[in-house]
C-alpha positions in Angstrom: 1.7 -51.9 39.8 5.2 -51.8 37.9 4.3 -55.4 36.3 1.0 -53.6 35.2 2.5 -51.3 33.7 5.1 -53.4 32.1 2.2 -55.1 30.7 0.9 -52.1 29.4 3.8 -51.1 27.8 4.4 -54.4 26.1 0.9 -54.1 24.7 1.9 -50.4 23.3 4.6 -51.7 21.7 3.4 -54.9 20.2 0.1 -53.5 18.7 2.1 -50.9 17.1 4.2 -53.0 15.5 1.9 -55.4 14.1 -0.6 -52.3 12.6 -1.6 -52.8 9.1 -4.5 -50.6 8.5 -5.0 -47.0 8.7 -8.7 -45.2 9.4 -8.4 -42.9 6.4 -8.9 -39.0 7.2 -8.8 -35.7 5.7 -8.4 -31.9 6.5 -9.4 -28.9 4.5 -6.6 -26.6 3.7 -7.9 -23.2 2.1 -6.4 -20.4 0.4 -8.4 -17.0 0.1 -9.3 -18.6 -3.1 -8.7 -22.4 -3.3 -9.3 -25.4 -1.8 -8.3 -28.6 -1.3 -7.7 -31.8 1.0 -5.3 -33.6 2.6 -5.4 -37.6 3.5 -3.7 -39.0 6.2 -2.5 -41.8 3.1 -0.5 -39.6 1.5 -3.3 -38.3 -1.3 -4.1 -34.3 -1.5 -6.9 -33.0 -3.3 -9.4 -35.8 -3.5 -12.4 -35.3 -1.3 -13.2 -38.9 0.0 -16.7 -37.2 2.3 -18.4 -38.4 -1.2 -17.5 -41.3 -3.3 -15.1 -40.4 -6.4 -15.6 -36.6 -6.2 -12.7 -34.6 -7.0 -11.5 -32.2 -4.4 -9.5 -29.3 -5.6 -11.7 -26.5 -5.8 -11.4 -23.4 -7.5 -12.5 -20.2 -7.2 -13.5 -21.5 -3.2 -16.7 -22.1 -2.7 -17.8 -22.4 -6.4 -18.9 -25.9 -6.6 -16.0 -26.1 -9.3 -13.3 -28.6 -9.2 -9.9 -28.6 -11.6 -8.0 -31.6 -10.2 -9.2 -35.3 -8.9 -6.5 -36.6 -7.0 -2.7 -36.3 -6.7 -0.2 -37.4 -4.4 3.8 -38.0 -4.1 4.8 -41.9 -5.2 8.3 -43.0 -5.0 9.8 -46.0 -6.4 13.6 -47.5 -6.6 15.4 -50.9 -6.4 16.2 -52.2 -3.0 18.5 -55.2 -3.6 17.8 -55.5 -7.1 14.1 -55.3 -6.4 11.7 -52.6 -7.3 10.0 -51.0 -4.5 6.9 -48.6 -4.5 5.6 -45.9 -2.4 2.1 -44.6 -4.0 0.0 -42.0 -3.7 -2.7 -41.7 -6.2 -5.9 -42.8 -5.5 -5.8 -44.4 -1.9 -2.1 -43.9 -1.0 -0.5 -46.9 0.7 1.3 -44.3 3.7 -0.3 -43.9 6.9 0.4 -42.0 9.8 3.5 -43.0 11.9 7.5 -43.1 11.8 10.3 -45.5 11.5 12.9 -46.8 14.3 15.8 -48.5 13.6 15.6 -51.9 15.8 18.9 -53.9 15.7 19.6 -52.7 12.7 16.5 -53.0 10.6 13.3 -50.8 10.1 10.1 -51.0 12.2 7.1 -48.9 11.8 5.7 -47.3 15.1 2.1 -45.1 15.3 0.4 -44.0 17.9 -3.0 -41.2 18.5 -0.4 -38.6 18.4 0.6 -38.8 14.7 -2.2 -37.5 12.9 -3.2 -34.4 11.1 -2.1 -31.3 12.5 -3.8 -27.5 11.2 -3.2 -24.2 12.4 -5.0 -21.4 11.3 -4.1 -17.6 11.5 -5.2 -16.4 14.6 -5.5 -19.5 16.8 -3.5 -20.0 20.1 -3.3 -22.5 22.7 -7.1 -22.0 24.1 -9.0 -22.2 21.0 -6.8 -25.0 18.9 -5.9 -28.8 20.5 -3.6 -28.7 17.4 -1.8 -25.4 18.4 -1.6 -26.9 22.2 0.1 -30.2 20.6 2.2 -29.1 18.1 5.4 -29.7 20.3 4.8 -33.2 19.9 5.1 -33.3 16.3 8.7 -31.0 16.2 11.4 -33.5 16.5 9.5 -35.2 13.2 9.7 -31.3 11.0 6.2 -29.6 12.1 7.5 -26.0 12.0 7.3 -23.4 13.7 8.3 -19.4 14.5 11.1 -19.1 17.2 10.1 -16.3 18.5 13.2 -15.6 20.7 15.3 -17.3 18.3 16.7 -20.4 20.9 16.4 -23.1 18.5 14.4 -24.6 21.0 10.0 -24.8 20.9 8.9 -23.3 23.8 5.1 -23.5 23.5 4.2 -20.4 25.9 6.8 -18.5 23.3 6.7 -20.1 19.6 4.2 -20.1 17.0 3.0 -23.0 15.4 2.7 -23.5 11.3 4.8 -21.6 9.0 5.5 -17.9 9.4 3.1 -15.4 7.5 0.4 -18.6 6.6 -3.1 -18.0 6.6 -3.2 -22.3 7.1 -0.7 -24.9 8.0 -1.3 -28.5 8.2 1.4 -31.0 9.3 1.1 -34.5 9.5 4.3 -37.4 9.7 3.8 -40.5 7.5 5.3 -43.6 6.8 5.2 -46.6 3.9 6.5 -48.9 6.5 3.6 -51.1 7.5 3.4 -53.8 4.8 -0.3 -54.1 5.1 -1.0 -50.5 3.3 0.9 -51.9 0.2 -1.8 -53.4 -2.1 -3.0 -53.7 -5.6 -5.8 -51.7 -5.1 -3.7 -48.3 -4.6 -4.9 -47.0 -7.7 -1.1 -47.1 -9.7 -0.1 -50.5 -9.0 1.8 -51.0 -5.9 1.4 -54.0 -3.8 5.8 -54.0 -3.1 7.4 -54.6 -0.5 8.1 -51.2 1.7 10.2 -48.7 0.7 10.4 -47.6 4.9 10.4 -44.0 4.1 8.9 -41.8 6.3 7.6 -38.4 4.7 7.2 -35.6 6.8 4.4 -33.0 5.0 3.8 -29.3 5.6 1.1 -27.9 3.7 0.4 -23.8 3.5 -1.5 -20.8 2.2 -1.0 -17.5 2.6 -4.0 -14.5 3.3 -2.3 -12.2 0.2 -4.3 -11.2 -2.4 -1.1 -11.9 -4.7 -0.8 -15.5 -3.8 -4.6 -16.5 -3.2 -4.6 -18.9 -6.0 -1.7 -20.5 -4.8 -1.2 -23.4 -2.2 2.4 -25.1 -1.0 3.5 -28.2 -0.2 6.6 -29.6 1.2 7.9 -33.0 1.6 10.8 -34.3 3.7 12.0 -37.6 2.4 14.1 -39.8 4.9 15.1 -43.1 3.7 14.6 -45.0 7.0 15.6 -48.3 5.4 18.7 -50.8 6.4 19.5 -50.5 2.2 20.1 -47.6 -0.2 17.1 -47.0 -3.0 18.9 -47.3 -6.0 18.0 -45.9 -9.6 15.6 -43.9 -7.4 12.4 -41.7 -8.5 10.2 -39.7 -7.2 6.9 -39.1 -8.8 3.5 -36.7 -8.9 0.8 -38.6 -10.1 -2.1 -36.0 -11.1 -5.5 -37.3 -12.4 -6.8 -34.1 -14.4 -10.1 -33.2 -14.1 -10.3 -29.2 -15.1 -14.3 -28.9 -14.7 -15.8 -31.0 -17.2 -13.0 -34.2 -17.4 -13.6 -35.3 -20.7 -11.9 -32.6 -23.0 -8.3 -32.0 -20.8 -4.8 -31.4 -22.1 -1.7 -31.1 -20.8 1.6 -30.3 -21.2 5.0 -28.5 -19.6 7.6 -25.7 -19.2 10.8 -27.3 -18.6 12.5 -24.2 -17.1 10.1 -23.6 -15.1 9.5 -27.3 -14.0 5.7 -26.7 -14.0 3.0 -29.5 -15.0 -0.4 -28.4 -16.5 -3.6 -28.7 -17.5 -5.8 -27.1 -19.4 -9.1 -27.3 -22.2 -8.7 -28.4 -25.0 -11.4 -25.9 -26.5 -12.3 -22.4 -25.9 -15.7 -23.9 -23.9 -15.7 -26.1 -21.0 -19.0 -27.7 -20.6 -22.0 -25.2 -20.3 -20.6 -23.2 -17.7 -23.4 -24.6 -15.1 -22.5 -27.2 -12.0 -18.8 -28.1 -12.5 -17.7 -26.8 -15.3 -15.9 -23.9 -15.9 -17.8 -22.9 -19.2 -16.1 -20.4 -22.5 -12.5 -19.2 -21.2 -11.6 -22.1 -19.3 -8.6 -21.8 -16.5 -5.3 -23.5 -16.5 -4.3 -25.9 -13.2 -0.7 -26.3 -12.9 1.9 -28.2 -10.1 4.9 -26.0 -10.3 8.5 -27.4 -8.6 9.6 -24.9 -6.0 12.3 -27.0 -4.5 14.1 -30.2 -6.8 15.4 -32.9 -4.9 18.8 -33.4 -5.3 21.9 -35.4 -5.4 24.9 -35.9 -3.4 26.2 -33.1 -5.0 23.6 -31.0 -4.7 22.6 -31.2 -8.4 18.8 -31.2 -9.3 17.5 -34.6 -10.2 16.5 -35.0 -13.7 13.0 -34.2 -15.1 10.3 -35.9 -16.5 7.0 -35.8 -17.7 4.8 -38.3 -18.9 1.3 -39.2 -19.6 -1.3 -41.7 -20.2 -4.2 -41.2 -22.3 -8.2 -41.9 -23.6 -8.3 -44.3 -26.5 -4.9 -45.3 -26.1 -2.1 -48.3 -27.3 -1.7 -51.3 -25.3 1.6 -49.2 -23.8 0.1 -45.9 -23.8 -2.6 -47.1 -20.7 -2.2 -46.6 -17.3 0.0 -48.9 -15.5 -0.6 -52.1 -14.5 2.3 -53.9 -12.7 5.0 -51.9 -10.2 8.0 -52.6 -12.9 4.9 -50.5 -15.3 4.5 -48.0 -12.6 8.3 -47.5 -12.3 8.8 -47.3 -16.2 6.2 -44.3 -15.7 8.3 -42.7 -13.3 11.6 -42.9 -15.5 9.5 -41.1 -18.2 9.0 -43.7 -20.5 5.9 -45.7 -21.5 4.5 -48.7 -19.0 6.4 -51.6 -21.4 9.9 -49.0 -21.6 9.1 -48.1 -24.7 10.0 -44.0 -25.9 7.7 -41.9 -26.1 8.6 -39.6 -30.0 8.2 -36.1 -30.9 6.1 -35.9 -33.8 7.4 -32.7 -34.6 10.8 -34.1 -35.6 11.4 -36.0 -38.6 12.0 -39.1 -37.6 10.2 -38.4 -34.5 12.5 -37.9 -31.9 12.8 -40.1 -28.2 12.2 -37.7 -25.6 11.2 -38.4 -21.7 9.3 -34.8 -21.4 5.8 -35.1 -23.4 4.4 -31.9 -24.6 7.0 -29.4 -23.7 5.7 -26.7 -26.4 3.7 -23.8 -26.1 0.0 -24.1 -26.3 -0.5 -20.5 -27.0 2.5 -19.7 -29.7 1.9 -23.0 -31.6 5.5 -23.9 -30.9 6.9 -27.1 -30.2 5.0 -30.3 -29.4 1.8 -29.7 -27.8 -1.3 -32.2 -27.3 -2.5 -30.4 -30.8 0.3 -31.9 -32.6 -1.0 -35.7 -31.7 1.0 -38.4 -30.7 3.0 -41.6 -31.4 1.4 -44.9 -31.2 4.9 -46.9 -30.8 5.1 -49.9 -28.6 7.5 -53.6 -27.9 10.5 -50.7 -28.4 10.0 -49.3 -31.5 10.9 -46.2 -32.4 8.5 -46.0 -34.8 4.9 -46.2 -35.2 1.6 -44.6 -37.0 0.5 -40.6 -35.7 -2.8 -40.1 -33.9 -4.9 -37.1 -32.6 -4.9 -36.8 -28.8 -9.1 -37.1 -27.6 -8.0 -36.1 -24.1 -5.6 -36.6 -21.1 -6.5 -38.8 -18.2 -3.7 -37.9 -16.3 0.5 -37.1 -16.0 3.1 -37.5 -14.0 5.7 -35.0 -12.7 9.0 -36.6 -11.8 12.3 -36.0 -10.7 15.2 -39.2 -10.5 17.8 -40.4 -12.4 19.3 -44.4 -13.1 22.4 -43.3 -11.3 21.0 -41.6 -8.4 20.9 -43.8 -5.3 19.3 -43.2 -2.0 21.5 -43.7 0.6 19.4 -44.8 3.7 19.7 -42.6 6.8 19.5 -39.7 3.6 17.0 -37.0 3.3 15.7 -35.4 0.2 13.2 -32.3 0.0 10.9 -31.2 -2.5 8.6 -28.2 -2.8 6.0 -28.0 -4.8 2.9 -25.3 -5.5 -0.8 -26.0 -7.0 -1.8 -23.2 -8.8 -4.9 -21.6 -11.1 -4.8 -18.8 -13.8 -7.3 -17.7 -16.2 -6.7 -16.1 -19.2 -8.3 -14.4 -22.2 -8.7 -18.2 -23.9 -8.0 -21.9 -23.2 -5.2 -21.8 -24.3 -3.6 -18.0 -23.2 -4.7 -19.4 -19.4 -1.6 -21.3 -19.7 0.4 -18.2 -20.8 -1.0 -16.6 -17.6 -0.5 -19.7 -15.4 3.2 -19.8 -16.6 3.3 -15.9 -15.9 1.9 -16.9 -12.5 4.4 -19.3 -11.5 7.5 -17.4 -12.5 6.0 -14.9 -10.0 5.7 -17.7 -7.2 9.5 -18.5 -7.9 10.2 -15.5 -7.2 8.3 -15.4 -4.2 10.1 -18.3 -3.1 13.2 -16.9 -4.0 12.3 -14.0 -1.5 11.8 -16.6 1.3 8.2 -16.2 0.9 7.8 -12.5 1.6 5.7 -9.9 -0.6 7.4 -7.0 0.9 6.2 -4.8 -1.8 3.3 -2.6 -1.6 1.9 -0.4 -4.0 1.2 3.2 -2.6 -1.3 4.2 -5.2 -2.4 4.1 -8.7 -0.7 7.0 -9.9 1.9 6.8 -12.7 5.2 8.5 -11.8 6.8 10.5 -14.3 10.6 9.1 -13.7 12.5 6.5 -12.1 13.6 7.0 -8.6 14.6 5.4 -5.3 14.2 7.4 -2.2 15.6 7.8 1.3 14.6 5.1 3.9 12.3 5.7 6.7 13.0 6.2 9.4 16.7 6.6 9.2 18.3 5.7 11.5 16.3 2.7 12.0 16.1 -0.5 14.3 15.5 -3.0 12.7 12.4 -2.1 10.6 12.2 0.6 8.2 10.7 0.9 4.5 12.3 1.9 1.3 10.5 3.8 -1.2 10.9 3.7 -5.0 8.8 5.2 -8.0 8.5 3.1 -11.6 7.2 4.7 -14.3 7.0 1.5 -16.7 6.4 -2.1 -16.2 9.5 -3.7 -15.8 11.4 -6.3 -13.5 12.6 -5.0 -10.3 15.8 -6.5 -7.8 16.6 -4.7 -4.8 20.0 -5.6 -3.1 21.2 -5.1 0.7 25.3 -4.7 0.5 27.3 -3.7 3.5 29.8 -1.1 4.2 32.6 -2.7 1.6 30.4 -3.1 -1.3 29.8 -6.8 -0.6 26.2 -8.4 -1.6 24.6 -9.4 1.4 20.7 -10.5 0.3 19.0 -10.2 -2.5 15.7 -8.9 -1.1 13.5 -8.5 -3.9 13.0 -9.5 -7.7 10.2 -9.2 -9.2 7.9 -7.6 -12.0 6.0 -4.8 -10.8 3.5 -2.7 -12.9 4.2 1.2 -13.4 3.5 2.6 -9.8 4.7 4.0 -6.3 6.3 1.2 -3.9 7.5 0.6 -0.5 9.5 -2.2 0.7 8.9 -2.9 4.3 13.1 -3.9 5.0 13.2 -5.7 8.6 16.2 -7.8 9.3 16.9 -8.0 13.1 19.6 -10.4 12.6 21.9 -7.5 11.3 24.5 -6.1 13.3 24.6 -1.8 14.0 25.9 0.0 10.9 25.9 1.4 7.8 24.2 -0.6 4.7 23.3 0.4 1.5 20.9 -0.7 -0.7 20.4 -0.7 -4.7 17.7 -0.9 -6.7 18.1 -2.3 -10.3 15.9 -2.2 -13.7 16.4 -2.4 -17.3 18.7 0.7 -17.9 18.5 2.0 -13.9 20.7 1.7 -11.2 20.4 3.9 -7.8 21.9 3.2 -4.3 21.3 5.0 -1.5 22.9 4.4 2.4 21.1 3.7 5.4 22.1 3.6 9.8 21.1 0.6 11.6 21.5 1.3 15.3 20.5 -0.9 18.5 
């Protein structure tokens, strides 16, 4: 018996090691109003149940799709070498990790790292998922500690992220050679990077946030060498209803990627297209990676286009891929500004305003320089195939045994016009900032429609309290709001709402178990109003 099972688990080991080829799968994950889909190859939004169908799908259920494929890509030197993860059209990841054997990386898999989806309102009975989720913890799936142990305890915890309406989870690696081909979509075909990406994907149930979904990636450099001059990259192939009349662009503050129509009519309105008063799709950064120090990477954004120059296509080598990523074109050449004079070397295409006619928008046309010019003839822009969101720097370097986070959102808005859906888009992400900034709470609610005739904040109730209670507060304009928690001495202890909030009656539901007995006080601050008032916590 024990040689059998020696055997056995000589066998485990060696067909893991020498796996190549991942099955490719998908799950749904669903907002109240979106949809989209997740590979197990490191592609999102794609729908792969019918041959090259895009997948994100907006409103849900409408038969109306506003984005092809996307998917994070990362690329670096190793020794001197360039080195590719992609994720565009097939995604060369698959599921799996990364041990250190002697010193060097080795990709392992097994039928426990998959796909992993919780929905609100599953348990343990109705979801394998839910029952299985403990296996998937020591590689990031998350999860609510109930009795706050740091330690799952499946009869206890909750699965997925707290307050989700969906979570899928699912541990991936670039580490088995055979996933890196030409065939990728952006060329790959490198050696591996060995990084091993562990993804949550979420949705909440609120109304506010129903066009939003949110995606995390944890980056681990599972390498024996650092990636050097290191980037990492969102490919999106833009298809906003009918694909042939896209344009893009970007708010650099914001660090949000867009699409949008580049007329007032998308198609006819009938099967896929979204008809007059198109919608604007947008990939908004959350979370930046960062350096050592804790610094945001730098930004890019870059495109490629229809009708292009020999530089301006889509890339065809890695060292073309990785020129992409560093935000110039696929043969290094700058992309120019046409609104300077000269025009002006930049790394972020279109950063104007589509709406405001300011800045450099897809309107204003662009430069057909190539071989490193910094000069060439002006041309009108047909339409955008697709851009790339990236963050990385030359001097940034990857140290291995290093992780790196970033947190995106996909978002819709629609607006009055083509081009004012981007003005509401943008609107729309600075309010899922600030969402994020409030750790992912609402905590708002609007009492009624009524228009109060003055400013005012009102006593907690209940007070005393333990640990729950809600604070009340009357706007009688539109106006930002922030709402601080300070403690006896005056000192700021969280910041526990900012946001805009239409002319109204509130309540902020306040529950903060962590907080020792005592007395708190909390402010709440507009444009020309500041009121505190003081509240008991008692256990």
């Amino acid at each position: 018996m024990k040689s059998f099972l020696f055997i056995l688990l000589i066998s485990s080991v060696f067909s893991s090691q020498i796996f190549s080829q991942v099955i490719k799968k998908q799950v749904s994950l669903e907002s109240p109003n979106a949809r989209c889909w997740i590979w197990n190859t490191g592609v999102f939004d794609q729908d792969m149940r019918v041959n090259n169908t895009p997948g994100f799908e907006w409103p849900l259920n409408s038969g109306k799709f506003a984005n092809f494929t996307c998917g994070l890509s990362i690329a670096g030197l190793v020794n001197g070498n360039i080195r590719t993860a992609c994720a565009s059209y097939n995604g060369e990841y698959c599921p799996g990790y990364v041990i250190d054997s002697a010193g060097h990386p080795k990709p392992r898999t097994d039928s426990t790292f998959r796909h992993y989806k919780i929905i609100k309102g599953d348990n343990a009975f109705t979801n394998y998922d839910w029952m299985n989720w403990g296996r998937m913890v020591p590689y990031g799936a998350p999860y609510i500690d109930v009795n706050n142990n740091g330690i799952y305890e499946p009869l206890i915890d909750t699965p997925g992220v707290k307050n989700a309406l969906q979570t899928v989870f699912i541990c991936m690696t670039d580490a088995f050679p055979g996933n890196h081909t030409n065939s990728e979509g952006l060329p790959g075909g490198t050696l591996p990077m060995n990084a091993e990406i562990h993804l949550t994907a979420w949705t909440y149930p609120y109304t506010q946030t129903q066009d939003a979904q949110f995606f995390k990636w944890d980056v681990i450099n599972k390498n024996d060498s650092d990636w050097n001059k290191c980037y990492f990259s969102y490919f999106t192939d833009l298809d906003l209803g009918e694909p042939h009349d896209d344009y893009c662009g970007t708010d650099t503050t914001l660090r949000l990627g867009y699409g949008y129509n580049a007329d007032n009519n998308d198609g006819t309105g009938s099967g896929n297209s979204y008809g007059v008063n198109p919608p604007a799709y947008g990939l908004l950064t959350l979370k930046s990676p960062v350096d050592q120090s804790n610094f945001p990477l730098k930004y890019n954004f870059n495109v490629y286009f229809k009708y292009p120059t020999v530089c301006d296509y889509d890339p065809n080598t890695p060292a073309a891929t990785y020129n992409m990523f560093r935000g110039v074109k696929r043969d290094g050449s700058n992309h120019l500004d046409p609104t300077y004079f000269p025009p002006k070397p930049t790394k972020v295409c279109f950063p104007g305003n589509p709406e405001t006619v300011e800045g450099w928008t897809c309107y204003n046309g662009r430069i057909t320089n190539c071989g490193g010019l910094d000069t060439g003839s002006a041309l009108p822009i047909a339409y955008i195939y697709s851009y790339y969101l990236s963050f990385g720097q030359d001097d940034y370097n990857f140290h291995k045994g290093e992780t790196n986070s970033i947190i995106l959102a996909q978002l819709m808005s629609r607006g009055a016009n083509n081009r004012n859906s981007v003005t509401k888009l943008k609107q729309f992400s600075q309010y899922l900032k600030d969402f994020y900034n409030n750790n992912y709470t609402i905590g708002v609610n609007q009492l009624g429609i009524e228009v109060p005739a003055e400013f005012s904040l009102h006593q907690n109730y209940p007070n005393p309290f333990n640990p729950s209670t809600k604070i009340f507060f009357d706007l009688p304009k539109s106006q930002y709001v922030t709402l601080n928690l300070y403690d006896i001495n005056g000192r700021l202890i969280k910041l526990l709402y900012k946001n805009f909030l239409q002319a109204g009656e509130y309540s902020y539901d306040f529950n903060e178990p962590a907080l020792a007995s005592g007395v708190y006080f909390y402010s709440l601050i507009t444009e020309g109003n500041s009121v505190t008032k003081k509240m008991m916590l008692l256990k």
